[in-house]
N, C-alpha and C positions, 0 to 999 in steps of 0.2 A: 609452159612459158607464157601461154594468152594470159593464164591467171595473174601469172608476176607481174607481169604489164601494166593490167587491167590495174592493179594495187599501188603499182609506183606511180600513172598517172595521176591515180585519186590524192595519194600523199603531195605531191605537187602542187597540185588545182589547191588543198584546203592551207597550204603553206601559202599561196600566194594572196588568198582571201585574208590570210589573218595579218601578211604582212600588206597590204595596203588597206585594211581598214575595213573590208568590202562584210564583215559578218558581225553579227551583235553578240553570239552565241558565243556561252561558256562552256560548251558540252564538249567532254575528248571523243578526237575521230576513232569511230568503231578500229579496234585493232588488228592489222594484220594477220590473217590466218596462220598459226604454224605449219612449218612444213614437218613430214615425218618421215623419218628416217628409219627402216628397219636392216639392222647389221644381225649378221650369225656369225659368233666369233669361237675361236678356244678358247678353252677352262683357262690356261693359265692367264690370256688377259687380263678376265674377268675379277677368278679369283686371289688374283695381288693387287687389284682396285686400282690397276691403270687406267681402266676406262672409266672409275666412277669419279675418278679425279680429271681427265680430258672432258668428260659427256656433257658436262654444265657450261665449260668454256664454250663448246662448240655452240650448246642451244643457244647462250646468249647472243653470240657471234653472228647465228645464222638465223635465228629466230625457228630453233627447230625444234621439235619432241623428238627424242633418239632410243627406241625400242632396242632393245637386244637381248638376242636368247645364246645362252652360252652350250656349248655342247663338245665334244671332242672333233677334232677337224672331219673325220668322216662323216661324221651326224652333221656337220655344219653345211657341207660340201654338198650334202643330200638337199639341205635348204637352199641352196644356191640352183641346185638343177632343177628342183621343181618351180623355182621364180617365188618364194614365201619372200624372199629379202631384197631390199637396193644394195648391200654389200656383203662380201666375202671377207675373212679376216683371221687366214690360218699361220700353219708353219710346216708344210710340208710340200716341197717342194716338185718332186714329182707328182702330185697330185693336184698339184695349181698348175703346171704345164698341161696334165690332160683335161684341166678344169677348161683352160685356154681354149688349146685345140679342139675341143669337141663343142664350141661356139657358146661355154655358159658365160665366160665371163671376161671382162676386159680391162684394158688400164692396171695391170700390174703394177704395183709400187710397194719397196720395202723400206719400211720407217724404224725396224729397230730388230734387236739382236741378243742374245746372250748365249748360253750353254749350257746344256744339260749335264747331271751328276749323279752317279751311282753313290747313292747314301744306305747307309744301313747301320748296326747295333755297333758301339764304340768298342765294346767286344771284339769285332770283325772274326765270328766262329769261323768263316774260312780264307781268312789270312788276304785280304785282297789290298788292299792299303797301298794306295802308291802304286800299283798296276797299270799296265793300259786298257780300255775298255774293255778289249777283245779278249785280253788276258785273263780281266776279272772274271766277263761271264762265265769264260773257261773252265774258272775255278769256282766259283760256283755250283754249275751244273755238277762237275765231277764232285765236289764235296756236297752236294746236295744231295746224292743220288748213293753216296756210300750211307752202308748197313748203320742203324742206329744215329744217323744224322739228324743233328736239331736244325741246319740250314734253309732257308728257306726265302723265296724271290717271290715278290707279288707285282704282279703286270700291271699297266694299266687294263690289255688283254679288249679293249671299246673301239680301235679302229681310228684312232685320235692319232694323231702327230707325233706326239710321245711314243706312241706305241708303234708307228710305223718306224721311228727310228731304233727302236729296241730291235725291229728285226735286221735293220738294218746291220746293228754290233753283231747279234748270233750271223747272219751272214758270213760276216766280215771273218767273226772269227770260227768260221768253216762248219755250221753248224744249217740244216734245213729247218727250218722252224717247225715246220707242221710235222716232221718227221723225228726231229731230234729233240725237239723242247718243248712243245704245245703237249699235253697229256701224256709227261712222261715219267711224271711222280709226282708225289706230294709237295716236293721240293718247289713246284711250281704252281704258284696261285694265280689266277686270272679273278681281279676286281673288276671289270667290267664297267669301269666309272669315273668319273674327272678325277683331277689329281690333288685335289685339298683330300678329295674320299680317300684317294687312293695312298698318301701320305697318311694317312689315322689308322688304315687299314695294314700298312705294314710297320707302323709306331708297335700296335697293338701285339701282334705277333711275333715284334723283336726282328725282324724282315729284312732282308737288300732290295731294292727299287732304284728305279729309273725315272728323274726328276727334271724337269727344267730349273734352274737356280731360283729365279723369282719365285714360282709358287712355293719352293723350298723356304728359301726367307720368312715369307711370311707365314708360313707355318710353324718356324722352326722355334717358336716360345712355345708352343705346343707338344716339341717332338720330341723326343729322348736320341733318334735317330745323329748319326753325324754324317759327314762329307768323305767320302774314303777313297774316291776315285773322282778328278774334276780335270785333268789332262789328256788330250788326245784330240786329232782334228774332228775326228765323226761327230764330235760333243756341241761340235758348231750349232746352235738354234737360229733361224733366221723368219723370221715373221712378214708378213705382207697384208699389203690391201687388195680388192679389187671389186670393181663393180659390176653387176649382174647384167650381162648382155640384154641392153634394150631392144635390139633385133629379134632376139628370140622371146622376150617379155617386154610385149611393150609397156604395161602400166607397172615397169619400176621408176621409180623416180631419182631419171639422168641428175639432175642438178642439185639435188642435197646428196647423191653418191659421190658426186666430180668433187664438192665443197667438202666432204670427211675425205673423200684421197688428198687432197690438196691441201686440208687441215693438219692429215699428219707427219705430212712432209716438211711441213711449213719450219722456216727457222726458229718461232716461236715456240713450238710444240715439241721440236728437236732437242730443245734447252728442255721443255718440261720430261722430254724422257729420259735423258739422262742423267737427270738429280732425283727423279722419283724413288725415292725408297733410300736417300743417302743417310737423312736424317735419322732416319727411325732404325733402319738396317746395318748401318757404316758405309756400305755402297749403294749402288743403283741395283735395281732388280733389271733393269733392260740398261741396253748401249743404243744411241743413237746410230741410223744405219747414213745417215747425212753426208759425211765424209769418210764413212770406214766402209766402203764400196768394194774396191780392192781387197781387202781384207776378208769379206766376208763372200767372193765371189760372184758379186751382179754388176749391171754396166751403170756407170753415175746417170746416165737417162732413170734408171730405176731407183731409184734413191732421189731424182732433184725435180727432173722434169715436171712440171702441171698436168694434170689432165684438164685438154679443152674441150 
């Protein structure tokens, strides 16, 4: 903060020199330092180019350099506890609650939304089409696992958002993970890797996987794969921000974190995320979480409010 200061006096002082006359010099004021911002975000941000399309508005805005390394929410999550970053920027909800409570992180805010979707071979070798998630995996596993089966599921299997909610389906639909589905045939491949990888990897195979819609889109000139399950509430995606507890780290930098939370919140940014990807995809790859609060299960303080 002394620094910002120190910088808007100096801007001041050489505005008021040139407006009354007081300097001879043609020389431009050395220019403000940038500020830098380092966020750890998930794959599917990244790789549907939401953030390469916000990260230029912001710098100019803020006058900032905005570093970011993209990882699956668990590897990101990892960034946030050891203090490497000024912001968090996952999608998995239980895991940003005990991000909370265990004092890494702060200022919760969710700026956007969509669903994830079971895609796989237009074929659909075990009949899943129109299912409910629960259903699908159901079927799945069980034709996966019969004798002479070509079926076959590729994980994300990385500890990523995607993948935490994949456990979540086999849960749901009555299954232990580590017991019933994790190393329990061929039928089930673990990629181990973000989800552009992890869409080429079950392209390649002929595969069912578990997708966010966005990075599905923009993959999907690439893919042979199609959509064959995209109904059902568990499919809910919900995305957030948050900033890296300055108490437990102090040299994060408070005030280019508060200005990206507060950025993507902003009315202006609101509108940019839910036309991104209209043009080129027919829809938006994310929904604005602005007004769809209710909907998506947070309180409009986390959707509108500023962080001060």
């Amino acid at each position: 903060m002394q620094r910002r200061t120190v910088f808007a006096v100096a801007a001041v002082m050489v505005a008021l020199l040139f407006i009354c006359g007081c300097t001879g010099t043609t020389t431009d004021p050395t220019p403000v330092e940038k500020q830098q911002l380092r966020i750890a975000t998930t794959t599917s941000l990244y790789d549907t180019k939401l953030l390469d399309h916000l990260t230029p508005i912001f710098e100019e805005q803020y006058n900032a350099e905005v570093l970011i390394v993209s990882a699956g929410t668990g590897k990101a999550i990892e960034y946030g506890q050891n203090g490497d970053v000024d912001v968090l920027m996952v999608h998995d909800r239980a895991r940003e609650d005990a991000f909370l409570a265990d004092g890494y992180g702060t200022d919760r805010r969710v700026f956007a939304y969509n669903y994830f979707v079971l895609i796989g071979p237009e074929s659909d070798p075990a009949g899943i089409k129109g299912m409910q998630p629960e259903a699908a995996f159901t079927t799945i596993r069980e034709t996966g696992m019969a004798d002479g089966s070509d079926v076959v599921f590729v994980s994300r299997g990385d500890a990523s958002g995607t993948h935490s909610k994949e456990k979540a389906i086999w849960k749901g639909a009555g299954f232990n993970y580590s017991a019933d589905v994790q190393g329990s045939g061929d039928w089930y491949q673990e990629a181990g890797t973000g989800m552009g990888a992890t869409l080429t990897m079950a392209n390649e195979k002929q595969a069912y996987t578990l997708s966010d819609i966005g990075t599905y889109l923009a993959y999907k000139g690439d893919l042979e794969l199609v959509t064959l399950v995209d109904e059902g509430d568990i499919l809910l995606n919900v995305y957030c921000a948050m900033q890296i507890n300055p108490e437990k780290y102090p040299d994060t930098n408070t005030t280019v974190a508060k200005d990206w939370i507060n950025f993507m919140i902003s009315d202006d940014v609101q509108e940019e995320i839910a036309s991104f990807g209209v043009d080129q995809y027919g829809q938006p790859l994310f929904y604005a979480a602005q007004n769809d609060w209710e909907k998506i299960g947070v309180t409009e303080a986390e959707v509108k409010d500023p962080v001060l």
